[in-house]
N, CA and C atoms as a LAMMPS dump frame, in Angstrom:
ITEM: TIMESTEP
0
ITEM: NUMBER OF ATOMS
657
ITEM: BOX BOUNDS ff ff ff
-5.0000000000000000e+02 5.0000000000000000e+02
-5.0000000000000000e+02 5.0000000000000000e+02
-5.0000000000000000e+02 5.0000000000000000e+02
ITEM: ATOMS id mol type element x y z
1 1 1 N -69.449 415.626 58.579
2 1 2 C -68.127 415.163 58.181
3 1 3 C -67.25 416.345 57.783
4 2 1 N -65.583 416.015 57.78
5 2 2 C -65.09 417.327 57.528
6 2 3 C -64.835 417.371 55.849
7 3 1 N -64.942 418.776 55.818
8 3 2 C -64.258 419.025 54.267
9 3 3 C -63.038 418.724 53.569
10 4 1 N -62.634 418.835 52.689
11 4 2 C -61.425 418.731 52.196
12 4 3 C -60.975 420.336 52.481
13 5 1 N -59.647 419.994 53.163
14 5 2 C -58.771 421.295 53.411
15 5 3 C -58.609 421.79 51.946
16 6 1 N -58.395 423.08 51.461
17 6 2 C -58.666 423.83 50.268
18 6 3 C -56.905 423.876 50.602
19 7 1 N -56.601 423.913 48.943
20 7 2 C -54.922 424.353 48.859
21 7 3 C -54.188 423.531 48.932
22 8 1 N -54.71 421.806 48.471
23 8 2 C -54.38 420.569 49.273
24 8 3 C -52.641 420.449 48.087
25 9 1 N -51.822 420.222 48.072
26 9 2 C -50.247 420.095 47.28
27 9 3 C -50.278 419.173 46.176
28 10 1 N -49.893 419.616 44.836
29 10 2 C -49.745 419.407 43.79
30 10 3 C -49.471 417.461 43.965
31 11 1 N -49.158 417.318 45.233
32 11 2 C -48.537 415.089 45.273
33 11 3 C -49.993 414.91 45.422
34 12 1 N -51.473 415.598 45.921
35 12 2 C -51.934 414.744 46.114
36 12 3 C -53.419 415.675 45.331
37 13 1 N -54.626 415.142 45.451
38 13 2 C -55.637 415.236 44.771
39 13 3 C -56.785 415.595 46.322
40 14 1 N -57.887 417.004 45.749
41 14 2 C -59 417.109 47.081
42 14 3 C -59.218 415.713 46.859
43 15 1 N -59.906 415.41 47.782
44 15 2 C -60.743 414.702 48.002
45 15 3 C -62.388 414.613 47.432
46 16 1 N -62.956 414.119 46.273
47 16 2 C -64.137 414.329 45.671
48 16 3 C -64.961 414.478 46.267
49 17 1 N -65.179 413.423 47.572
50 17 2 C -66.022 413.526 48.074
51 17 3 C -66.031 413.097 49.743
52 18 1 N -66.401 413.255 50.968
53 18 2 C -65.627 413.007 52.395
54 18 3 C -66.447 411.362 52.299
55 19 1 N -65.299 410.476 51.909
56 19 2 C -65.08 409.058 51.893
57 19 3 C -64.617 408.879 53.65
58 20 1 N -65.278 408.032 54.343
59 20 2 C -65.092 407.648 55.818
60 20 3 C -63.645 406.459 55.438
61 21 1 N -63.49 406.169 56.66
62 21 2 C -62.11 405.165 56.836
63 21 3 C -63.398 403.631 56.411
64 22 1 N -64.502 403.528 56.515
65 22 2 C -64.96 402.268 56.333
66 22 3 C -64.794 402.55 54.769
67 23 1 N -65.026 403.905 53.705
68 23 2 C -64.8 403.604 52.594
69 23 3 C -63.812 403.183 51.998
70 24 1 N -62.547 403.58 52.726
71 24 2 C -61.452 403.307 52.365
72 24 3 C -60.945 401.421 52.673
73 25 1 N -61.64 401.317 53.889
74 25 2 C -61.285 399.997 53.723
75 25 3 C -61.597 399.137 52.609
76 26 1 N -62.988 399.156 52.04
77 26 2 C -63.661 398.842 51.21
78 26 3 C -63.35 398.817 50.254
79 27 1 N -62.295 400.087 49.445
80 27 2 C -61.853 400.279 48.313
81 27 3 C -60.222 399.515 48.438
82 28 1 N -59.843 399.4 49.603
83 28 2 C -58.415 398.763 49.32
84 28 3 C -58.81 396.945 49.079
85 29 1 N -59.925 396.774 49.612
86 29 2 C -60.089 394.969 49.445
87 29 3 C -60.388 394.924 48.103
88 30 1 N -61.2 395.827 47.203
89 30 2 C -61.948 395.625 46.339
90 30 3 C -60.208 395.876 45.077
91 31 1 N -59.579 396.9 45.492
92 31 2 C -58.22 396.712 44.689
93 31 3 C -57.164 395.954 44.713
94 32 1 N -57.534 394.525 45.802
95 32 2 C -56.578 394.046 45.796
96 32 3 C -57.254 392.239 45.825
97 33 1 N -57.528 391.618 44.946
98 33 2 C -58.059 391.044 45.027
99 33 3 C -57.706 389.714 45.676
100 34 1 N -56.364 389.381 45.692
101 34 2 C -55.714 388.712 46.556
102 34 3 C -55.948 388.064 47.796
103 35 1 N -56.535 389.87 48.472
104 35 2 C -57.096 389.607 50.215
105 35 3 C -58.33 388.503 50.17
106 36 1 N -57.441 387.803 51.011
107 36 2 C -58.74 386.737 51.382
108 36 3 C -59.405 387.015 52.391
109 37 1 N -58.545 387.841 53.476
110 37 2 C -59.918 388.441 54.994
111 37 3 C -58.648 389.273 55.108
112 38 1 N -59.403 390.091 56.49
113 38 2 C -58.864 390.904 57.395
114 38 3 C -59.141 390.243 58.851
115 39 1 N -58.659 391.608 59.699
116 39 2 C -58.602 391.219 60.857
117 39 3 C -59.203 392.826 61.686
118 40 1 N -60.382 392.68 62.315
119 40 2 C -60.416 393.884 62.996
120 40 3 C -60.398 393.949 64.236
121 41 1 N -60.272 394.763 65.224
122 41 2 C -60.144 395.183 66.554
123 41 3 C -60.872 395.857 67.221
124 42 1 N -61.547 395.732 68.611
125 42 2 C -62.432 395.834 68.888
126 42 3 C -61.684 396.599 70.525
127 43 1 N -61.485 397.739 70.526
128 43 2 C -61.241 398.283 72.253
129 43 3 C -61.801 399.045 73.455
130 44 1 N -61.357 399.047 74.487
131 44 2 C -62.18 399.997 75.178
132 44 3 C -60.896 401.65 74.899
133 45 1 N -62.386 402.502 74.959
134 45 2 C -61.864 404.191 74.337
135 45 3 C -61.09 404.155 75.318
136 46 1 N -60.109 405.257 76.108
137 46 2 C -59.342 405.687 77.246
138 46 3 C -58.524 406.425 76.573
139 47 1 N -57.839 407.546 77.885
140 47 2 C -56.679 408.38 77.547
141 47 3 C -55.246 407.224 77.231
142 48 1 N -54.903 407.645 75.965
143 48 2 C -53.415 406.921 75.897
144 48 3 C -52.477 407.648 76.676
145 49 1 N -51.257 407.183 76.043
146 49 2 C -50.015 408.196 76.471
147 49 3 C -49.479 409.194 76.413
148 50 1 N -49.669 409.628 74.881
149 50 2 C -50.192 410.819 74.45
150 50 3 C -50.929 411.8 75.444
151 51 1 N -52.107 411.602 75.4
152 51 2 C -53.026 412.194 76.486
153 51 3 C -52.887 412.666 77.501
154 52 1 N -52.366 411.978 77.958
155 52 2 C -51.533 411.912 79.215
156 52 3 C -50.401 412.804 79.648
157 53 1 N -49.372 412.928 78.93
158 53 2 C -48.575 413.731 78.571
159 53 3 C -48.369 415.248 78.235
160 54 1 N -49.959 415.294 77.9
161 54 2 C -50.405 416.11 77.279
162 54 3 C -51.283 417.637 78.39
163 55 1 N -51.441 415.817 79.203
164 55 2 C -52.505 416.595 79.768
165 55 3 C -52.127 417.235 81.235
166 56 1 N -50.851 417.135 81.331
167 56 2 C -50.074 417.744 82.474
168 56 3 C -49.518 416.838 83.654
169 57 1 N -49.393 415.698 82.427
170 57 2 C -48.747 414.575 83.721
171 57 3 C -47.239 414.576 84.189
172 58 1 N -46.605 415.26 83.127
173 58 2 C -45.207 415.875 82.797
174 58 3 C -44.4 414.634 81.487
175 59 1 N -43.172 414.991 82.064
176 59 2 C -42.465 413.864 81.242
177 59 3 C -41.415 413.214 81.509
178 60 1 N -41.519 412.92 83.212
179 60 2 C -40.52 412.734 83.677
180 60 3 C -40.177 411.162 83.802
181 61 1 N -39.329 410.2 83.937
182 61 2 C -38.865 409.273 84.076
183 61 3 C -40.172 408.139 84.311
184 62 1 N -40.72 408.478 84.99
185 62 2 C -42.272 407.743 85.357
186 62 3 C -42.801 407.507 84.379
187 63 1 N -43.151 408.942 83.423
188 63 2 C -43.856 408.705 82.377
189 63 3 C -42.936 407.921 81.102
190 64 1 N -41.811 408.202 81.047
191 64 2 C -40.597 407.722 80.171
192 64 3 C -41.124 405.804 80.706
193 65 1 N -41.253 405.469 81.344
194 65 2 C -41.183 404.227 81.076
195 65 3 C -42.849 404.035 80.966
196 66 1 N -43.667 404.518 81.256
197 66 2 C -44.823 404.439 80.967
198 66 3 C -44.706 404.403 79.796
199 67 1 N -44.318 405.245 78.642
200 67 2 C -44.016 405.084 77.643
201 67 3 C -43.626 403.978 76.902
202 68 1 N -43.063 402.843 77.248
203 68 2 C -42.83 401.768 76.487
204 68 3 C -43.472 400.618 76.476
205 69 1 N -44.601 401.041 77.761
206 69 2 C -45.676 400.114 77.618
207 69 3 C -46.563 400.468 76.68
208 70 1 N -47.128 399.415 76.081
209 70 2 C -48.446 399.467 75.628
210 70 3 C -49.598 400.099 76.118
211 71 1 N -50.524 401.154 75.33
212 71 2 C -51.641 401.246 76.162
213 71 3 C -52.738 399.966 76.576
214 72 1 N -53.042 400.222 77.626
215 72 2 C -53.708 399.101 78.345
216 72 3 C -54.586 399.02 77.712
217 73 1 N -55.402 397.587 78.203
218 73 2 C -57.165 397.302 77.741
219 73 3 C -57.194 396.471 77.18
220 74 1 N -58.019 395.816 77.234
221 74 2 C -58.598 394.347 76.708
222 74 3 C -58.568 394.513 74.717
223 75 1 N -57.759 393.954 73.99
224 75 2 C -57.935 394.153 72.407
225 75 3 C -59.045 392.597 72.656
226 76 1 N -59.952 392.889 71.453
227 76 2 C -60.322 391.798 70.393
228 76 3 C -60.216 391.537 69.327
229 77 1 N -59.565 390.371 68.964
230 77 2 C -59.316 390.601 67.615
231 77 3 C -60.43 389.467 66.773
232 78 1 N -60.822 389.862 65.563
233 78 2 C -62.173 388.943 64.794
234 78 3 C -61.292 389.008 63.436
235 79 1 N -61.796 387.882 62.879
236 79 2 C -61.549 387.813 61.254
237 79 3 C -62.284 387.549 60.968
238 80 1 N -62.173 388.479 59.394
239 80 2 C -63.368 388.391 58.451
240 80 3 C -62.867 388.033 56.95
241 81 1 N -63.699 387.422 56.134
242 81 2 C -63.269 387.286 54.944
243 81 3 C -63.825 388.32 54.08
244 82 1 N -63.393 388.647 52.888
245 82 2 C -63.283 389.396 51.891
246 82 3 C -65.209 389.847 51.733
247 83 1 N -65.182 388.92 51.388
248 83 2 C -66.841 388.511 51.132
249 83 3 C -67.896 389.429 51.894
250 84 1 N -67.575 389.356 53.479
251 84 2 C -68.428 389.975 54.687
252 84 3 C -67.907 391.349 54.974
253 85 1 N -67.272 391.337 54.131
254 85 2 C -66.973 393.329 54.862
255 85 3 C -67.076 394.311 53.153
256 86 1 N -67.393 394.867 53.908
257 86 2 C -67.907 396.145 52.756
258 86 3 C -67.572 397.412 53.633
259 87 1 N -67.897 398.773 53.529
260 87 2 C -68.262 400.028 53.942
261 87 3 C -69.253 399.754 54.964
262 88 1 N -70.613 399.021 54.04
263 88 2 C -71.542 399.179 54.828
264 88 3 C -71.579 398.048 55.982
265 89 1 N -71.13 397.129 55.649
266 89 2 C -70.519 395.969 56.744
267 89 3 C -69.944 396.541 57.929
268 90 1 N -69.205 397.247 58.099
269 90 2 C -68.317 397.674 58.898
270 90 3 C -68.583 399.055 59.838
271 91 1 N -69.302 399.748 58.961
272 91 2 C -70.636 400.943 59.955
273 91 3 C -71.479 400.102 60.703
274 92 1 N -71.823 398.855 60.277
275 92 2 C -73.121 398.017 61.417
276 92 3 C -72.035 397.813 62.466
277 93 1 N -71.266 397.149 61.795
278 93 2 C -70.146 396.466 62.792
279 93 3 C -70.089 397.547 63.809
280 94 1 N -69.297 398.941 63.939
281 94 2 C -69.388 400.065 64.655
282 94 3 C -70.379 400.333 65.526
283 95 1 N -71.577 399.908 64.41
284 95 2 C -73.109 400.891 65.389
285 95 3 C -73.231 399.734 66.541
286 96 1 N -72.876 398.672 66.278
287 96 2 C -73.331 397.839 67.436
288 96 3 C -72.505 397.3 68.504
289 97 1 N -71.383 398.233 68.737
290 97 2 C -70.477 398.158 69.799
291 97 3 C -71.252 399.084 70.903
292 98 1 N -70.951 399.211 71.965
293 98 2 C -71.121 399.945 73.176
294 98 3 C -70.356 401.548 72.922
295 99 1 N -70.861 402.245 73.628
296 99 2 C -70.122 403.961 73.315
297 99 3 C -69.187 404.204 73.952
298 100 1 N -68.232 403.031 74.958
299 100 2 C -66.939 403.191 75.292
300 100 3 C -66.038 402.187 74.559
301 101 1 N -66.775 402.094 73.49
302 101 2 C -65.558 400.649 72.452
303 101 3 C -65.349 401.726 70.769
304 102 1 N -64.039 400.934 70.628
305 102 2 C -63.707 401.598 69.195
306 102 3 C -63.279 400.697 68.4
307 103 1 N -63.688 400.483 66.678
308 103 2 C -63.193 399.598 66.003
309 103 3 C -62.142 400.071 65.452
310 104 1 N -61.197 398.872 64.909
311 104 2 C -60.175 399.452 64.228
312 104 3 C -59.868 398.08 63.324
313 105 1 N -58.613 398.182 62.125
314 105 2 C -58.256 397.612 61.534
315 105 3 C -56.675 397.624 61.527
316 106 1 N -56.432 396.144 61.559
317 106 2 C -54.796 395.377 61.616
318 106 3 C -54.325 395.651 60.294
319 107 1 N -53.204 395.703 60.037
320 107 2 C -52.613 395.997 58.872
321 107 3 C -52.114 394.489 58.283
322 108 1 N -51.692 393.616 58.573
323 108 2 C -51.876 392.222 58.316
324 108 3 C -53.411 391.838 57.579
325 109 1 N -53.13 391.177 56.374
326 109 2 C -54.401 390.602 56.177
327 109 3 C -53.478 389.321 55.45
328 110 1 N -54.288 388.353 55.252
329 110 2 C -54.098 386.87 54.623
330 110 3 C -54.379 386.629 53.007
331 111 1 N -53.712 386.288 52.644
332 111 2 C -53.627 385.798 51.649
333 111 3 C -54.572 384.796 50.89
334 112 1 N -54.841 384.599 49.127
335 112 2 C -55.688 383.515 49.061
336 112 3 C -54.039 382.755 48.583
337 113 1 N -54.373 381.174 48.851
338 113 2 C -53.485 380.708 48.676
339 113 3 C -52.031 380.681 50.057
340 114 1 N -52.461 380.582 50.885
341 114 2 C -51.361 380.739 51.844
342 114 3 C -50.849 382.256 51.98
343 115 1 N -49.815 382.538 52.587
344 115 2 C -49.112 383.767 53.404
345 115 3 C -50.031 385.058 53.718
346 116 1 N -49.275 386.285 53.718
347 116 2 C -49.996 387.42 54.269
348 116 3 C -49.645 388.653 53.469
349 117 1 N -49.514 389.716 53.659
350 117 2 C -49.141 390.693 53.519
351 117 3 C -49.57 391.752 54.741
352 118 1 N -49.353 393.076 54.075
353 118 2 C -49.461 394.285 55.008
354 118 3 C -50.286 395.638 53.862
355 119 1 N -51.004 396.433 54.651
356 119 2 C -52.156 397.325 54.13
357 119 3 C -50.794 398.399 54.705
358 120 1 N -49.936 398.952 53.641
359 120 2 C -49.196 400.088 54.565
360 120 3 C -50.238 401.128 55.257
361 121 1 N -50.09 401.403 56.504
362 121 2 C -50.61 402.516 57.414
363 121 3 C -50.424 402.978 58.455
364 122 1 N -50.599 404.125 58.488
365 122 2 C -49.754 404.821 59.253
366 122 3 C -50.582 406.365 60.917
367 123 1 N -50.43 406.461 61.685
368 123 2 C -50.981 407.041 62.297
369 123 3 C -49.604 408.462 62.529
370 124 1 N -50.501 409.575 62.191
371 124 2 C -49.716 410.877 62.4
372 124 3 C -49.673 411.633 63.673
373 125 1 N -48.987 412.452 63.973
374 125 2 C -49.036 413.484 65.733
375 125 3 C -49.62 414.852 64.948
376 126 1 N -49.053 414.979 63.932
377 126 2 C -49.478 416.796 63.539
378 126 3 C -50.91 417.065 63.617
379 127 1 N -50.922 418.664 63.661
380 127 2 C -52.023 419.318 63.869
381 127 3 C -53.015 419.271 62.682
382 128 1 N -54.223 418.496 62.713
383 128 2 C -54.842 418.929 60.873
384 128 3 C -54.474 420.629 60.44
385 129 1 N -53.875 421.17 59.446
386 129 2 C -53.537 422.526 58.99
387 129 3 C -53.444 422.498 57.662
388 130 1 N -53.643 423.161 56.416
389 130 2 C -53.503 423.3 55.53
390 130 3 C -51.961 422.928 55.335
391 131 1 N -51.134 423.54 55.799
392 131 2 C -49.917 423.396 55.632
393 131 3 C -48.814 421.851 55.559
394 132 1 N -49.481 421.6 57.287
395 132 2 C -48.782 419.827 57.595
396 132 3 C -49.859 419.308 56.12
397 133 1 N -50.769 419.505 55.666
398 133 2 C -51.267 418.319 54.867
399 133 3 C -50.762 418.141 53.766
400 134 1 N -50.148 419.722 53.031
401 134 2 C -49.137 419.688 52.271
402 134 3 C -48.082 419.112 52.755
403 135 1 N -47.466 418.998 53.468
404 135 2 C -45.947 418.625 53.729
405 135 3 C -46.703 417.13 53.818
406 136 1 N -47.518 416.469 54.482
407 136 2 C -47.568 415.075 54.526
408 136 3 C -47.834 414.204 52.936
409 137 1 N -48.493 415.16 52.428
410 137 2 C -49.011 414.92 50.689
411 137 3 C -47.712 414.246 50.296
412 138 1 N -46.732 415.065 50.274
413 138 2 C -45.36 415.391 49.375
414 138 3 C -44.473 414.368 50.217
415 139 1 N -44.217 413.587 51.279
416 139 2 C -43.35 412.977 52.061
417 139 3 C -43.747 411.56 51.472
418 140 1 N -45.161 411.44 51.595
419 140 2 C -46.007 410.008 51.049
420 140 3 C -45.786 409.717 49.829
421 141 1 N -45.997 410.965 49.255
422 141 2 C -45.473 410.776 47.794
423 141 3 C -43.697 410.038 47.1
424 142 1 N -43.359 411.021 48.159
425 142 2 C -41.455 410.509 47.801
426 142 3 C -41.823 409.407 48.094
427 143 1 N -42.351 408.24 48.788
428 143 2 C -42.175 407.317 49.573
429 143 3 C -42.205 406.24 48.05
430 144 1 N -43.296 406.767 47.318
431 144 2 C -43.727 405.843 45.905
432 144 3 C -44.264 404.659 46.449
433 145 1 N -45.168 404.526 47.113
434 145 2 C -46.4 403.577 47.488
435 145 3 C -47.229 403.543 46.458
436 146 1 N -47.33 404.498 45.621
437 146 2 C -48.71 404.081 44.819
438 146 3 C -50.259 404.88 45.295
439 147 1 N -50.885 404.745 45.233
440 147 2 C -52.563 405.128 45.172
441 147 3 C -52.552 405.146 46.57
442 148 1 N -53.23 406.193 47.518
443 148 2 C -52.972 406.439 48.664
444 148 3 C -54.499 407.148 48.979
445 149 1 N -54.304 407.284 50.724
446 149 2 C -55.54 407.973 50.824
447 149 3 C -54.965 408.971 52.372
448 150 1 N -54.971 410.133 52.768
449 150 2 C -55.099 410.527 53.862
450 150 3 C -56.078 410.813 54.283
451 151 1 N -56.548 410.811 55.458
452 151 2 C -58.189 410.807 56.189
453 151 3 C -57.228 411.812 57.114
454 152 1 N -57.916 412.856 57.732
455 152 2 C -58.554 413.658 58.777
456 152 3 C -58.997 412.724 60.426
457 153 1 N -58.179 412.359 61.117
458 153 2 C -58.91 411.774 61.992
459 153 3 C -59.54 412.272 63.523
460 154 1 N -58.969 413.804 63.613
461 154 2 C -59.802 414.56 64.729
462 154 3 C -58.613 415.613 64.911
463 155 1 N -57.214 414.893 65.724
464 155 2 C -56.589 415.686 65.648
465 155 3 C -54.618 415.431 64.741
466 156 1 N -55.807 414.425 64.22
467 156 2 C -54.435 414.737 63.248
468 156 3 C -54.603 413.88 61.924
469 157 1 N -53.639 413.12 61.567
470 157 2 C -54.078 412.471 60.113
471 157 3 C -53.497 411.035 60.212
472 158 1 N -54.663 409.68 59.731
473 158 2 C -54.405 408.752 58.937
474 158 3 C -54.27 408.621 57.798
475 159 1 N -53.187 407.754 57.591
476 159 2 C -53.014 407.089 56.05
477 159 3 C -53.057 405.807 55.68
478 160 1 N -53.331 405.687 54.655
479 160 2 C -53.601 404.215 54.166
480 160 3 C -52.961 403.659 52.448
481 161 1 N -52.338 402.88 52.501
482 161 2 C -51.985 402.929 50.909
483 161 3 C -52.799 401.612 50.222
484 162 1 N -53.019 401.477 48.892
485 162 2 C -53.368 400.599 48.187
486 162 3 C -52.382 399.347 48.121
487 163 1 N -51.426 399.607 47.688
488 163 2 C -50.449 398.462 47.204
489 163 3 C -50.281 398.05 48.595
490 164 1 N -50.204 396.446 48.918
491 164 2 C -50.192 395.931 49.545
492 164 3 C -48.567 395.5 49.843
493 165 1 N -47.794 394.887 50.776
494 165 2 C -45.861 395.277 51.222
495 165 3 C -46.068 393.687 52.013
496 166 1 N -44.636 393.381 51.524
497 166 2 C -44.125 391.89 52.271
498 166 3 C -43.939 392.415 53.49
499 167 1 N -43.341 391.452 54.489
500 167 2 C -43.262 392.178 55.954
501 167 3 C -41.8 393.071 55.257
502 168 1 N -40.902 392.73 55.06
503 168 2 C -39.767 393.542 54.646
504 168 3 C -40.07 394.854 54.465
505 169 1 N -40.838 394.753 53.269
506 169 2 C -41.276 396.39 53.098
507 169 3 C -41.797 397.182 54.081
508 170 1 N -42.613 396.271 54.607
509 170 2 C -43.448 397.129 55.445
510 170 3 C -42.673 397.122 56.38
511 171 1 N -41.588 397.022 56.985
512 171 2 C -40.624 397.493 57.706
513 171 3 C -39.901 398.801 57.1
514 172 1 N -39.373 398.666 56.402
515 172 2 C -38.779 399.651 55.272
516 172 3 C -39.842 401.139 55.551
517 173 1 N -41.107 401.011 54.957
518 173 2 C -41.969 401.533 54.976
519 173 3 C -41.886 401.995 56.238
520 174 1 N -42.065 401.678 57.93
521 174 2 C -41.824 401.926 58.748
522 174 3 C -40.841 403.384 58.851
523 175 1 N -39.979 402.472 58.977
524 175 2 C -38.598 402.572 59.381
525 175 3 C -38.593 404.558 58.243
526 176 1 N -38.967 404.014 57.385
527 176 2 C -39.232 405.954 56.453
528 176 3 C -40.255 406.765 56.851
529 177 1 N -41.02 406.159 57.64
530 177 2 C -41.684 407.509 58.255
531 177 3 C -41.569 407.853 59.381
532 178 1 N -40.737 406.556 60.203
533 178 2 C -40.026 407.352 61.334
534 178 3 C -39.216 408.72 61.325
535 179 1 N -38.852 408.639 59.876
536 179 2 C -37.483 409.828 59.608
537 179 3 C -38.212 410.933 59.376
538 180 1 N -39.941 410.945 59.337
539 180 2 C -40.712 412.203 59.609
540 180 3 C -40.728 412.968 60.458
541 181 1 N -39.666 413.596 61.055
542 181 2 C -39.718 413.841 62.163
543 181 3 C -40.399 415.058 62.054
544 182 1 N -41.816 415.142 63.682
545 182 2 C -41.948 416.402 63.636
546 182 3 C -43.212 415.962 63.031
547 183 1 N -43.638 415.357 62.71
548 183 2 C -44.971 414.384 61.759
549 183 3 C -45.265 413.059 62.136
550 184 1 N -44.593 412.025 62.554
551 184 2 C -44.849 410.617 62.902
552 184 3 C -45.124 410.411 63.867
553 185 1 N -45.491 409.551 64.336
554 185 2 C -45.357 409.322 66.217
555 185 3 C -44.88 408.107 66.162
556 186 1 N -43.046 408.399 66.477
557 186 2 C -42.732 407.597 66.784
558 186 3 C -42.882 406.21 67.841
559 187 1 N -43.371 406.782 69.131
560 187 2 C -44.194 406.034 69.865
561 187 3 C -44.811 404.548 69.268
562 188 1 N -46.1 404.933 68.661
563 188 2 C -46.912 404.321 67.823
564 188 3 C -45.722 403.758 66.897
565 189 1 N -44.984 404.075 65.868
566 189 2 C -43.992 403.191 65.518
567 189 3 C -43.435 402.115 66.047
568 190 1 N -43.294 402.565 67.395
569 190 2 C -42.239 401.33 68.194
570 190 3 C -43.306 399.863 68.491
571 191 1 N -43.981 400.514 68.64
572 191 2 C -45.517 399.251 69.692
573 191 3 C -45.775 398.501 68.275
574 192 1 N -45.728 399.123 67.032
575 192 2 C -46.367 398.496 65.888
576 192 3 C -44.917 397.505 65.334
577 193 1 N -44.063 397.862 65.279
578 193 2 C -43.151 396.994 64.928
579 193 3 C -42.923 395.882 66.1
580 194 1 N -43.284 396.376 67.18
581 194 2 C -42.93 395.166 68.512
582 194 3 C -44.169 394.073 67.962
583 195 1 N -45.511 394.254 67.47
584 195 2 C -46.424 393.599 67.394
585 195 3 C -46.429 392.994 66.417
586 196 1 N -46.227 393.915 65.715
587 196 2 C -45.685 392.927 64.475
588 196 3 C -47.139 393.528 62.945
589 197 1 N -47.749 394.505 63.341
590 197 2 C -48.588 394.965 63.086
591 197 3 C -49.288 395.918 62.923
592 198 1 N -49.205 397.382 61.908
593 198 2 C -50.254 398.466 61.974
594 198 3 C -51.485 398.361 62.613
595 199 1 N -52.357 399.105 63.206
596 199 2 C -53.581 399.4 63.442
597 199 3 C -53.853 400.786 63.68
598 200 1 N -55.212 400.807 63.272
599 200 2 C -55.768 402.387 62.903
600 200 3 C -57.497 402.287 63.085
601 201 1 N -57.548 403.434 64.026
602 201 2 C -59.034 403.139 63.917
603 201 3 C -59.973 403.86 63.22
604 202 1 N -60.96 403.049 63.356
605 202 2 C -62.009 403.03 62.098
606 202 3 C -63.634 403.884 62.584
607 203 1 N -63.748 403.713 63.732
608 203 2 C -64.601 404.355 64.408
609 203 3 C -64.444 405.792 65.186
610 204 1 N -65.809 406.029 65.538
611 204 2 C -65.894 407.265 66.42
612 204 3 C -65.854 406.905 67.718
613 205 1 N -65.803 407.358 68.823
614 205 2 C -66.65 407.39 70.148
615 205 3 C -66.428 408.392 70.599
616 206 1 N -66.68 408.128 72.511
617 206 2 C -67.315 409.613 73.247
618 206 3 C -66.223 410.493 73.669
619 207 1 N -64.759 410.205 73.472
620 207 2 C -63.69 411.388 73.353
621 207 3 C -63.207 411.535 71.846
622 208 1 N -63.037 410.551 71.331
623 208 2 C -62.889 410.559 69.923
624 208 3 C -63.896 410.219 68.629
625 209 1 N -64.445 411.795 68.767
626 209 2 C -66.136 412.077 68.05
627 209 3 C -66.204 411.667 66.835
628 210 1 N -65.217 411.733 66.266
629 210 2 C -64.815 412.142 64.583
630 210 3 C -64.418 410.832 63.679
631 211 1 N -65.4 410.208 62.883
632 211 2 C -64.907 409.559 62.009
633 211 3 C -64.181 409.635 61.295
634 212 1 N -62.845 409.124 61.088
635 212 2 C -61.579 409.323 60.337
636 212 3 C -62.333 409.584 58.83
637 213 1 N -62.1 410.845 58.005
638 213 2 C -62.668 410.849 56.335
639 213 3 C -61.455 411.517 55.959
640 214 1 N -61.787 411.159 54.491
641 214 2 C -60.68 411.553 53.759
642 214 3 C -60.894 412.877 53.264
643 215 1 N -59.291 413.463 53.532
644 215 2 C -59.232 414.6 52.86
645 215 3 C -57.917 414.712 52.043
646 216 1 N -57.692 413.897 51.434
647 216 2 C -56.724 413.738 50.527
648 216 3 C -56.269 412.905 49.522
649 217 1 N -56.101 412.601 48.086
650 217 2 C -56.294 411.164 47.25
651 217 3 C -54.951 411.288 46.925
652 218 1 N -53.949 410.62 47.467
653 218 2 C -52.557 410.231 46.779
654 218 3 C -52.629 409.735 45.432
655 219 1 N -51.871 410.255 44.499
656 219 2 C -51.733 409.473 43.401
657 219 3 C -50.271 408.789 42.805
């Protein structure tokens, strides 16, 4: 697992110890007692758009509307209640997918008592660096979410906050880290507000080795 980047910015706290994205899930249900389930996602791995782009496809008009599609592939979506997921719940869950599938988690979860809310989270473009992790520390922070976590996810960084956001907010919320510019992927912004829904994944596989861990404790 990776370390905590050394030199991490006065907004946020090392990381005690390299907590995986299943710990983090674990610790946001357990702080919010409200959640009655989640919802996780189940895909096949592949190059996104990103990737693609990246990888010398160019960026011309072709790819520009490629761009506003969705990446392809069969989603599954499962619900779970509060009760059945843990850390360690959710590593079985992982180990027993196939090595071209990846789990992930919806930012929507349900309510006890009727309605929903939102798990603010967020997927980054920057390079993991000592530096972007400072600048991302300090942006999250202005934001005043509350108790936060950034994870390390291979080549760049997830976030996750504690306090749970009406859809409003979590538009709001949106809509302010779009203005990261240079840090967000907007992209991923657009598809998540069309859906109506964050997602972030939670697993490893065979291009994307690296279990998302934390290297950063918002406070």
């Amino acid at each position: 697992m990776n370390e905590p980047h050394p030199g991490c910015a006065p907004a946020a706290e090392r990381a005690s110890s390299p907590y995986s994205s299943y710990d983090v899930v674990a610790q946001i249900v357990q702080a919010n007692p409200a959640i009655e389930s989640l919802t996780l996602v189940t895909y096949m791995e592949g190059p996104n758009w990103r990737d693609l782009t990246h990888g010398g496809e160019g960026g011309g008009i072709g790819m520009r509307l490629k761009g506003l599609l969705q990446d392809q592939g069969e989603r599954i979506l499962t619900r779970h209640s509060r009760q059945e997921l843990s850390a360690q719940s959710l590593r079985e869950i992982a180990r027993r997918l196939s090595s071209n599938k990846l789990l992930a988690l919806v930012s929507r979860v349900s309510l006890g008592g009727g309605g929903s809310a939102h798990i603010p989270m967020m997927d980054f473009m920057c390079a993991p660096s000592t530096g972007n992790l400072e600048v991302l520390a300090h942006l999250l922070k202005d934001l005043r979410q509350g108790p936060g976590r950034l994870l390390e996810s291979g080549r760049s960084y997830h976030y996750y906050g504690f306090r749970l956001l009406s859809d409003e907010e979590w538009k709001v919320f949106l809509g302010k880290c779009l203005l990261m510019s240079g840090y967000s992927d907007d992209r991923y912004i657009g598809h998540q507000l069309i859906d109506g829904h964050c997602v972030l994944r939670l697993s490893s596989g065979e291009s994307k080795s690296r279990i998302p861990t934390v290297v950063a404790e918002l406070t």
